[in-house]
C-alpha positions in Angstrom: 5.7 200.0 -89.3 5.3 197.6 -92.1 8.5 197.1 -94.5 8.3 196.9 -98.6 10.7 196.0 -101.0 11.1 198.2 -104.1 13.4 197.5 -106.9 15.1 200.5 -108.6 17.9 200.4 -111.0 21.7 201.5 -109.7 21.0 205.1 -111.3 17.8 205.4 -109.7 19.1 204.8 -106.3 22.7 207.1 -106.8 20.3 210.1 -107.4 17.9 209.5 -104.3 21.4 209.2 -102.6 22.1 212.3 -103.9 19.4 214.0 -102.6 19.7 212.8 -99.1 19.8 215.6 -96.5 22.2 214.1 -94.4 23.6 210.4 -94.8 21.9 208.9 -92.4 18.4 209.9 -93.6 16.9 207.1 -94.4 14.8 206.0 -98.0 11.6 205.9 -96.2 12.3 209.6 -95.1 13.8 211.1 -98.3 10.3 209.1 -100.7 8.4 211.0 -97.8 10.1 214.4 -98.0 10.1 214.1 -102.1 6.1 213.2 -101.9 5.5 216.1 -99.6 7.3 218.4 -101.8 5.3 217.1 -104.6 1.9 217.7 -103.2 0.0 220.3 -104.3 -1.8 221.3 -101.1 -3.6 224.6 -102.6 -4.7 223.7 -106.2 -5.6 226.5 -108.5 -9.6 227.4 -108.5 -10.7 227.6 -111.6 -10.7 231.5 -111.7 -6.5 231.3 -111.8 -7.2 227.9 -114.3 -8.9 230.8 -117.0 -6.6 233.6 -116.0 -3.8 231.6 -117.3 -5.2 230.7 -120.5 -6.3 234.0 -121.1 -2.5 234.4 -120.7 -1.5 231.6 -123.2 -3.7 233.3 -125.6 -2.4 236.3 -125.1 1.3 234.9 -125.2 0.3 233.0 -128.9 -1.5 236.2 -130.4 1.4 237.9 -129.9 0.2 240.6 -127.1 3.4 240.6 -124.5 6.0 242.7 -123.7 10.1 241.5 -122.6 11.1 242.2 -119.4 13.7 244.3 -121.4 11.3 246.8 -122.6 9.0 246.9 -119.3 12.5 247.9 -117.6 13.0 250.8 -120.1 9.9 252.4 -120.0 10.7 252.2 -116.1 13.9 254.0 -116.7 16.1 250.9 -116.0 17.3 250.2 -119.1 19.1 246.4 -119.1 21.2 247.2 -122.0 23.4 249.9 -120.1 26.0 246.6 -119.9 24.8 245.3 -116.7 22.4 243.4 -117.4 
């Protein structure tokens, strides 16, 4: 395995230390983990791509409902002082 240096400022380098598994993982592992997480291994086809801006058009024209009145009309009314 080849080697690389990287320079990262102190507060870079506290929070990857802070998101270390255990303490002993090491900063090749953690960038690796962090990447993996990152990757996007089923991007959206471009039927999903025009379903959500049908949505955002929707959402800006005004033509939603809350959550709160969706659980009302379903007889779970949020404002009985649970929720």
């Amino acid at each position: 395995m080849s080697t690389t240096t990287v320079q990262l400022r102190s507060e870079t380098k506290a929070k990857l230390d802070d998101l270390k598994i255990h303490p002993r993982e090491t900063y090749d592992e953690l960038i690796s983990r962090l990447a993996d997480a990152a990757y996007d291994d089923e991007p959206l086809s471009e039927e999903e791509i025009e379903a959500i801006r049908r949505s955002e058009e929707d959402i800006r024209a005004g033509r939603f409902r809350s959550l709160r009145e969706v659980m009302r009309d379903l007889g779970d009314d949020l404002t009985d002082g649970q929720g």
